[in-house]
C-alpha positions in Angstrom: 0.0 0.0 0.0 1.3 3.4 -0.8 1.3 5.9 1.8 0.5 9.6 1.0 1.2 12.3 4.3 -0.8 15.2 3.5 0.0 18.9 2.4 -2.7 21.3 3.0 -2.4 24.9 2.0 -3.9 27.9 2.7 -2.3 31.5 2.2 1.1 29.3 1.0 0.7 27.7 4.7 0.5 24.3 5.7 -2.2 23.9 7.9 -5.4 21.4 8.9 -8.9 22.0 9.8 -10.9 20.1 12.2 -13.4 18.1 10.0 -13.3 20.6 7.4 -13.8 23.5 9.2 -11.9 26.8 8.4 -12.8 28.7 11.6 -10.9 25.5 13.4 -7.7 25.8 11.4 -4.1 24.9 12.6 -1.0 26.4 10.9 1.8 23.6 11.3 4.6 25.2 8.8 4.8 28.7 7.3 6.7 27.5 4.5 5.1 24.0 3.0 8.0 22.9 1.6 10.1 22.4 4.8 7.4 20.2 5.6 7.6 18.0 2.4 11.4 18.1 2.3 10.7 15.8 6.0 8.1 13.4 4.2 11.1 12.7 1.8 13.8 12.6 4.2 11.8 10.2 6.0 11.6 7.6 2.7 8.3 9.0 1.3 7.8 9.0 -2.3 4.1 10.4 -2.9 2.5 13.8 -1.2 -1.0 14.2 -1.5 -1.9 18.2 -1.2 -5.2 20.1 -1.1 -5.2 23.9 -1.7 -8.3 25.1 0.8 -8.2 28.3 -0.7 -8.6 26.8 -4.0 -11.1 24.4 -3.0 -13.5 27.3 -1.5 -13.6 29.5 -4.0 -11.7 28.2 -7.1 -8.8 29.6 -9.1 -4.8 28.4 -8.4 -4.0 30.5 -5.7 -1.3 28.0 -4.0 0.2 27.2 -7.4 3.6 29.2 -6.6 3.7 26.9 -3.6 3.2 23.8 -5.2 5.7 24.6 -8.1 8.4 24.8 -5.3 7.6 21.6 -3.8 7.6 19.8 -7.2 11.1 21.3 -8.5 12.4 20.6 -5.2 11.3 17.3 -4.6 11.7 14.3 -6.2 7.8 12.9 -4.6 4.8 12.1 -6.5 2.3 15.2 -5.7 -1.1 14.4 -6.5 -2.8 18.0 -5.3 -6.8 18.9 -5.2 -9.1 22.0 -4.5 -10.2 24.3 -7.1 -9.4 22.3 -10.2 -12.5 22.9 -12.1 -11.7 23.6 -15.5 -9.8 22.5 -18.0 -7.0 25.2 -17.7 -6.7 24.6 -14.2 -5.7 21.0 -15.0 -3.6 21.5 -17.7 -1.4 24.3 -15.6 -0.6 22.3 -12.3 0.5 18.7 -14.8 2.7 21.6 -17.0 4.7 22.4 -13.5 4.9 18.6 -12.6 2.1 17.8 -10.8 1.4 13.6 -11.7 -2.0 13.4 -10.5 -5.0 16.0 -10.0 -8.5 15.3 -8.0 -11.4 16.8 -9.2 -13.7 17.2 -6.4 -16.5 19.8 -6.6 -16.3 19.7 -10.5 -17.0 16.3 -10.5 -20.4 16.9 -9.3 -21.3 20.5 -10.9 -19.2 20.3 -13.7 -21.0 18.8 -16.2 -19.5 16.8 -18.7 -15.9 18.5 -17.7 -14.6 15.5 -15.7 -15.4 13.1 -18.5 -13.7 15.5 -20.5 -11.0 15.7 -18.5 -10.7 12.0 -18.0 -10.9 11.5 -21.2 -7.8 13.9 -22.2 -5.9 13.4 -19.2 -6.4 10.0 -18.3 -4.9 8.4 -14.8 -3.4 11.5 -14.4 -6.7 12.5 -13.3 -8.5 10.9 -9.8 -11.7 12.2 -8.6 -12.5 13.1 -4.7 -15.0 11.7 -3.0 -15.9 13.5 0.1 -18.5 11.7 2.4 -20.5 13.2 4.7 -24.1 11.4 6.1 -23.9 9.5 3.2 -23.8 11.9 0.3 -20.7 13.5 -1.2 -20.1 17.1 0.0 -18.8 20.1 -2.4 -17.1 23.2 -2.2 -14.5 22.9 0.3 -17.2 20.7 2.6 -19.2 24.0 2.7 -22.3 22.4 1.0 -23.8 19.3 0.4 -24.9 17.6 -2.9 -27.8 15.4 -3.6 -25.1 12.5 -4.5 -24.7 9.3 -2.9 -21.1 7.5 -2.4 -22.3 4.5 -4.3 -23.9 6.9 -7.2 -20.6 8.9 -7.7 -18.2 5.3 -7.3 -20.5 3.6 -9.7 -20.4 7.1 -12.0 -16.8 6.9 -12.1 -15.8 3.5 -12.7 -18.1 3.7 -15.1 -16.7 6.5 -17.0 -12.8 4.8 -16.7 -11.5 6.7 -13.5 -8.4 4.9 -12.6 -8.2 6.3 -9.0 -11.0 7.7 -6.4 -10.0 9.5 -3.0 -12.8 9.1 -0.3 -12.5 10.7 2.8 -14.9 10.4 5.3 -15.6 14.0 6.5 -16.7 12.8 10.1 -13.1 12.2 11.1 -11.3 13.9 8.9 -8.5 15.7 11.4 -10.7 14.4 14.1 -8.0 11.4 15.5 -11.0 9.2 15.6 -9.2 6.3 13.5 -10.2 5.1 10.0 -13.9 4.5 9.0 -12.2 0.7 8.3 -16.3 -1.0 7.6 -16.9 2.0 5.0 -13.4 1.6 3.2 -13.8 -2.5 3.2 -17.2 -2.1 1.3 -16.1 0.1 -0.9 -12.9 -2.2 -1.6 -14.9 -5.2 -2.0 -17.5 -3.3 -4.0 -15.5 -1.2 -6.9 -12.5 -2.2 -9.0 -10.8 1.0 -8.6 -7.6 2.3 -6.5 -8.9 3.8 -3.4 -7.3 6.4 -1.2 -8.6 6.4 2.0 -8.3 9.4 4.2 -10.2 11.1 7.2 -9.1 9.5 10.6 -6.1 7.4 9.7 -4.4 8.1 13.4 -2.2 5.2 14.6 -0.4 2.2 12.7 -3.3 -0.2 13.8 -5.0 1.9 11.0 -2.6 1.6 8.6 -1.6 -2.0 8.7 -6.4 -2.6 8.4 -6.4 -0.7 5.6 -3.1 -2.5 3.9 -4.8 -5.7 4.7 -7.7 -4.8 2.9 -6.2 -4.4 -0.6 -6.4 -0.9 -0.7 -4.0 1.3 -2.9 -3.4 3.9 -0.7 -3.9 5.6 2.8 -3.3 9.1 3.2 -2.1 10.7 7.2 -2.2 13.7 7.7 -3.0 15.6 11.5 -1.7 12.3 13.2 1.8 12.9 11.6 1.7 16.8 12.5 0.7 15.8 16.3 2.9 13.0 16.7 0.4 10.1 17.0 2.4 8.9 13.4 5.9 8.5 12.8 6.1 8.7 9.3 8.9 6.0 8.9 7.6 3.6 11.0 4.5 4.2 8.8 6.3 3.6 6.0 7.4 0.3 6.8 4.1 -1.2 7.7 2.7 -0.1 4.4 6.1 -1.9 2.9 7.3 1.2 1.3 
């Protein structure tokens, strides 16, 4: 299983919100790319990031960040947040970015993800964010008429290689990983599955490996401690 430790900027900070909550936000490292020069000193080779900003109110307003982090890195960054049109996409792949997650756009957008999928191919994943059931949009700030298994069975359909579902409910909450909705979803879809929301001690990660899933990503349980990346590392095999 790959491990992904988590990025997320806001104002070229790296910072985390308490389920999704920007009044509740935490600024770990004024400058993200300290931070992701330790996930690769530490043996990681993938960095998931989400730009907040982006994700709130669209547009690239990280992108300088995320430039820096690619050309001084050697990690796989797969970033989300704001990526909701073509342009957008096309601009964070031409400064190295390997992967991009629609989220929001995936539900409003229309026939742009299918577009996009159908351009871009794996480079493209699409987000699934769960909350009560149905997928939420717009940085978490709203909530669409969706259900998890209409936008899995959407997206498999349509060829998407690899789906990020985070369970909002614990997302930065140290709760542990929703480990019954991530073994469904496993057992139910022949996709590769990111889970994130909750993944707060190695118990976690070593479930979730056993499962079969492709990925895990941690994220406030690094920043706090509960994690050390390493000795994540090696349970996931990495």
């Amino acid at each position: 299983m790959n491990l992904f430790p988590a990025i997320d900027l806001y104002e070229s900070k790296a910072v985390r919100l308490y389920k999704g909550d920007y009044a509740q936000m935490t600024v770990y490292d004024p400058d993200p790319l300290n931070t992701a020069l330790k996930f690769e000193a530490a043996g990681a080779k993938y960095l998931h990031m989400v730009d907040l900003e982006g994700a709130r109110t669209g547009g690239t307003p990280n992108a300088e960040t995320v430039r820096r982090i690619v050309e001084r890195t050697g990690l796989f960054v797969e970033l989300g947040g704001g990526i909701r049109d073509m342009d957008v996409i096309g601009k964070y792949l031409s400064i190295g970015v390997r992967r991009v997650i629609l989220g929001t756009a995936a539900i409003t957008g229309g026939d742009f993800a299918e577009r996009a999928v159908a351009k871009y191919g794996d480079a493209v994943a699409v987000g699934a964010d769960v909350k009560d059931g149905r997928i939420a949009i717009k940085g978490w700030t709203e909530q669409s008429d969706m259900t998890l298994d209409q936008f899995m069975e959407k997206y498999q359909r349509l060829g998407v290689r690899t789906v990020i579902c985070t369970d909002i409910s614990r997302d930065g909450a140290m709760r542990g990983a929703n480990r019954a909705l991530y073994a469904e979803l496993q057992g139910k879809y022949h996709m590769d599955i990111i889970a994130s929301g909750g993944v707060s001690t190695l118990e976690d990660i070593s479930a979730l490996k056993a499962m079969g899933l492709y990925g895990a990503i941690v994220g406030k349980a690094y920043y706090t401690g509960a994690i050390d990346l390493r000795a994540a590392l090696e349970v996931c095999g990495a």
